[in-house]
C-alpha positions as CSV (number, residue, x, y, z in Angstrom):
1,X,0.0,0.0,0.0
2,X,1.4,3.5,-1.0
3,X,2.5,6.2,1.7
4,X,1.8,9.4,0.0
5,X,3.4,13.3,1.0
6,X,0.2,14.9,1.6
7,X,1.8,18.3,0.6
8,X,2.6,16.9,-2.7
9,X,0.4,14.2,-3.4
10,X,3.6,12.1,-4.1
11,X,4.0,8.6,-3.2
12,X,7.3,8.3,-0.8
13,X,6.7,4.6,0.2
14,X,5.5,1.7,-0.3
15,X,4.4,-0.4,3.0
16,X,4.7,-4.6,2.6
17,X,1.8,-6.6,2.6
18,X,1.4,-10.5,3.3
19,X,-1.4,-12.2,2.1
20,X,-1.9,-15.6,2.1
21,X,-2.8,-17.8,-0.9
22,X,-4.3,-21.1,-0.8
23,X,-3.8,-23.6,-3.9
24,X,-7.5,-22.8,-4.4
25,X,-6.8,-19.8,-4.9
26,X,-9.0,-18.6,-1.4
27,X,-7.0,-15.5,0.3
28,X,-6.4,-16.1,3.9
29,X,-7.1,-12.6,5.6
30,X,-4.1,-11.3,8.3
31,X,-6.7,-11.6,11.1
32,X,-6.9,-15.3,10.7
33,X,-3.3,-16.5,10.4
34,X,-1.1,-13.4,11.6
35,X,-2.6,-14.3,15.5
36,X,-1.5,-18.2,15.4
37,X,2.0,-17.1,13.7
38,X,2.3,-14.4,17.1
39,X,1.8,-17.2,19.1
40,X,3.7,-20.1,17.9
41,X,6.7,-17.7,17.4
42,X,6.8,-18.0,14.0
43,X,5.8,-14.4,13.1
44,X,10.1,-13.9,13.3
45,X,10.6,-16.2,10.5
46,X,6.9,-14.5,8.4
47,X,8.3,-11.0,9.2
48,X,12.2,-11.9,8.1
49,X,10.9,-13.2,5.0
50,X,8.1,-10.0,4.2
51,X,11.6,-7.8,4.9
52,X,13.9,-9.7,2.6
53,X,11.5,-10.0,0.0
54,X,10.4,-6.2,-0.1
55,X,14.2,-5.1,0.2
56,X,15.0,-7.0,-3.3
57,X,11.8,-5.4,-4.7
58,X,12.7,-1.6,-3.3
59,X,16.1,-2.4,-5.3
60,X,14.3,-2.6,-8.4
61,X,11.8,0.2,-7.9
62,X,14.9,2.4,-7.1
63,X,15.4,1.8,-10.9
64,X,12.6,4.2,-11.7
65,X,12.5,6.3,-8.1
66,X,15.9,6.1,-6.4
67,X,14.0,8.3,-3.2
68,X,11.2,5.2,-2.7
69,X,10.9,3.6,0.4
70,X,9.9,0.7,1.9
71,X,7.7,0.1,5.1
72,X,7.9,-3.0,6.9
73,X,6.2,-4.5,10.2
74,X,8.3,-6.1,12.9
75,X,6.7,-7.7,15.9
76,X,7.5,-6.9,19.5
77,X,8.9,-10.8,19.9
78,X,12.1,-9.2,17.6
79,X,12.7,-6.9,20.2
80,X,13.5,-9.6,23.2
81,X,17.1,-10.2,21.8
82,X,19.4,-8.1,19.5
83,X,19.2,-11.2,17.2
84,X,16.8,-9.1,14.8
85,X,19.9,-6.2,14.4
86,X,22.3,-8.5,12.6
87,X,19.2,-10.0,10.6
88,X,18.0,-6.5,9.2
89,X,21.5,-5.5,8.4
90,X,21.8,-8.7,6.2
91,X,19.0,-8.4,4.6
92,X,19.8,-5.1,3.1
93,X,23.0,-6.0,2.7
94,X,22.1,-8.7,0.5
95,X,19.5,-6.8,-1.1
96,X,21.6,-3.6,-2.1
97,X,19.7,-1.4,-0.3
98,X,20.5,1.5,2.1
99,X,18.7,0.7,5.3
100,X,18.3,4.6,5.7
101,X,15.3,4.0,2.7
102,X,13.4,1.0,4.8
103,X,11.4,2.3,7.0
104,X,10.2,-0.8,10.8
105,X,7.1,-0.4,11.9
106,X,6.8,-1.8,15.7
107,X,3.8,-3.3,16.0
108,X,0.8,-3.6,18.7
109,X,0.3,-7.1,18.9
110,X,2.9,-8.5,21.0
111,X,4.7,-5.9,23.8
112,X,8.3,-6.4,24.6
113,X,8.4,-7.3,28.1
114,X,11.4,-6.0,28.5
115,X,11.4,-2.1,27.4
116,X,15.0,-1.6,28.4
117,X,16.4,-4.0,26.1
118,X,13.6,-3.6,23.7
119,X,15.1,0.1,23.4
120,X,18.3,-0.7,23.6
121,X,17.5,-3.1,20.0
122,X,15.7,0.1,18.3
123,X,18.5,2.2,18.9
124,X,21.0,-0.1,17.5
125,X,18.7,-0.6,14.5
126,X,18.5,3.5,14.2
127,X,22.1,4.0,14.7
128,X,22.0,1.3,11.3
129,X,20.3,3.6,9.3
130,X,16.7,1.9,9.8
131,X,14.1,4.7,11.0
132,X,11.5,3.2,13.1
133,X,8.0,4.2,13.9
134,X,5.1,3.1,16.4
135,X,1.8,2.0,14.5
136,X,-1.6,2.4,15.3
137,X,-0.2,5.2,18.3
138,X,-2.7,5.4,20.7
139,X,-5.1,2.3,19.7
140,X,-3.0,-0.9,20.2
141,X,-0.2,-1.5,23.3
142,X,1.7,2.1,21.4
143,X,1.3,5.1,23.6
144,X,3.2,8.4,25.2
145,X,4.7,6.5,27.5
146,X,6.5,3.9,24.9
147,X,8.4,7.5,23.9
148,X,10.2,7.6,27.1
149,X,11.5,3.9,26.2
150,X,12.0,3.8,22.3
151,X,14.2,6.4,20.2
152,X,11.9,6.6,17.4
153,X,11.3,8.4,13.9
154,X,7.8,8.6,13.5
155,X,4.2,7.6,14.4
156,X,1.0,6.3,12.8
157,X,-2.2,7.4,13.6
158,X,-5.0,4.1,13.3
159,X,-7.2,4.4,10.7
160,X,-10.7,5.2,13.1
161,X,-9.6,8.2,13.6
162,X,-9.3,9.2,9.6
163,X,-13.0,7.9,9.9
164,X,-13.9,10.2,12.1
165,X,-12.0,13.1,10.7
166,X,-14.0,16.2,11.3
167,X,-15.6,15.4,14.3
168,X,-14.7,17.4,17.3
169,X,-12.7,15.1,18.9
170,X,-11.0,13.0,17.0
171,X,-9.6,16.6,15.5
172,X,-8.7,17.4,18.9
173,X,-6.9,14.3,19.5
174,X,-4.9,14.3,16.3
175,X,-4.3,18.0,16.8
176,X,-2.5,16.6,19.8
177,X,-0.5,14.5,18.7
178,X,0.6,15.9,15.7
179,X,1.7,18.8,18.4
180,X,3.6,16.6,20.3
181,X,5.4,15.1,17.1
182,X,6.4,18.4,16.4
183,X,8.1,19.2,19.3
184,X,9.9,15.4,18.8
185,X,10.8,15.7,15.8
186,X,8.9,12.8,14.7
187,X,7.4,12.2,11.1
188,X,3.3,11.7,11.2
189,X,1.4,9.1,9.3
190,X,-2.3,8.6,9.4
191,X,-3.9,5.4,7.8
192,X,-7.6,4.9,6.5
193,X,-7.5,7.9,3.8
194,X,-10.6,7.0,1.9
195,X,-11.4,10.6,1.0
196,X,-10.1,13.9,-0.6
197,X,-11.6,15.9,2.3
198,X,-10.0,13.3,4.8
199,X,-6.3,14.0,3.5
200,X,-7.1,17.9,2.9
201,X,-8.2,18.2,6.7
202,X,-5.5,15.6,8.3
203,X,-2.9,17.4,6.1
204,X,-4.3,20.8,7.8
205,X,-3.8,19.2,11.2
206,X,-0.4,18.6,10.8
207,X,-0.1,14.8,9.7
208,X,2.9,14.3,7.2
209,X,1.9,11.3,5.7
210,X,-1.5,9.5,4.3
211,X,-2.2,6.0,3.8
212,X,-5.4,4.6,2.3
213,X,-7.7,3.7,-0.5
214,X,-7.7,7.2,-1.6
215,X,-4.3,6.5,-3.6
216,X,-4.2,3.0,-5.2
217,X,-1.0,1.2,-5.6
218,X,-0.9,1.5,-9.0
219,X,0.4,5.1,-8.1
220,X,3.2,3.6,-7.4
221,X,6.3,3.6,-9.3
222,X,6.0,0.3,-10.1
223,X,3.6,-3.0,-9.2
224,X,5.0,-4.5,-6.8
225,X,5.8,-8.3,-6.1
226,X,5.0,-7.2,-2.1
227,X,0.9,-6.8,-3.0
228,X,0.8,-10.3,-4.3
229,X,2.8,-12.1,-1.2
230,X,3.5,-10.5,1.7
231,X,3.3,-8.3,4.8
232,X,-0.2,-7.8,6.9
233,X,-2.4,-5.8,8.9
């Protein structure tokens, strides 16, 4: 799914998506097989393999857009041991990509249980070149107080509050925390765009980014390999 400038209208990423195919040719949905690959511990293997995979694609698409980037989601299990540092770095070694132009998102499924080290991981992976941001902030286990303990690069904002985009408070709330971004230095990205007026208004409260059906992938630079086999969410 594209990541689009909403100053520009220009697409600046391009997040991984997993989707399961059965020989049938039925699509598993996320919600039915991402839960049992949490639990079982295999998610580290599913998210490895989404990473490597979109890293070789960005190096193509860098043919036609050497600025894309690529998003990719990372469960809190890869943030008990610094295991997942040496990974990443391989992966884009192998890949030919920059790790400055792949973009982890930590997500709310599983929380690190232990913050100190789990920090300790994202800052090694930042000092890499890899910029990290919290999704869904302020819906799933993501919240003000997960600042204190990870030196991130940016937030996303979950998609209800796109639907409810002119409504007195979820303005307020975004308001918010597009404030406190600011003052952190942090990039803001807001998921669910299904509408013009949506992007005009969250663009006017001082999110960065959109993300939604309002911009098709095939605004991106090229069709990517990602939509037909990978990441989730």
């Amino acid at each position: 799914m594209s990541l689009v400038d909403l100053a520009t209208d220009r697409v600046v990423a391009v997040e991984a998506l997993a989707r399961w195919y059965r020989p049938s040719g039925e699509v598993v949905a996320p919600d039915d097989f991402i839960p049992g690959a949490e639990a079982s511990g295999l998610i580290l293997d599913l998210d490895l393999a989404v990473a490597g995979q979109a890293m070789k694609d960005l190096r193509v698409w860098h043919q036609v857009d050497p600025d894309l980037r690529v998003t990719v989601n990372l469960s809190g299990r890869h943030f008990a041991s610094t295991d997942c540092v040496d990974q990443l770095a391989a992966l884009a070694s192998s890949a030919g990509v920059d790790p400055v132009q792949v973009v982890l998102e930590l997500t709310e499924t599983i929380r690190p249980r232990d913050l100190d080290l789990a920090g300790e991981v994202a800052g090694h992976l930042r000092r890499l070149g890899f910029s990290l941001w919290l999704d869904d902030f302020g819906t799933g286990w993501s919240g003000l107080s997960d600042l204190l303990h990870f030196p991130v690069d940016g937030i996303k904002i979950d998609r209800p509050f796109a639907q409810r985009l002119g409504s007195a408070t979820a303005d307020a709330v975004i308001a918010a925390t597009t404030g406190l971004a600011e003052k952190l230095g942090l990039t803001v990205t807001i998921g669910g765009i299904e509408e013009r007026r949506q992007a005009t208004q969250a663009q006017a409260l001082g999110c960065h980014l959109g993300q939604g059906f309002l911009w098709p992938l095939t605004s991106a630079p090229l069709e990517p390999s990602t939509n037909r086999s990978h990441h989730r969410r």
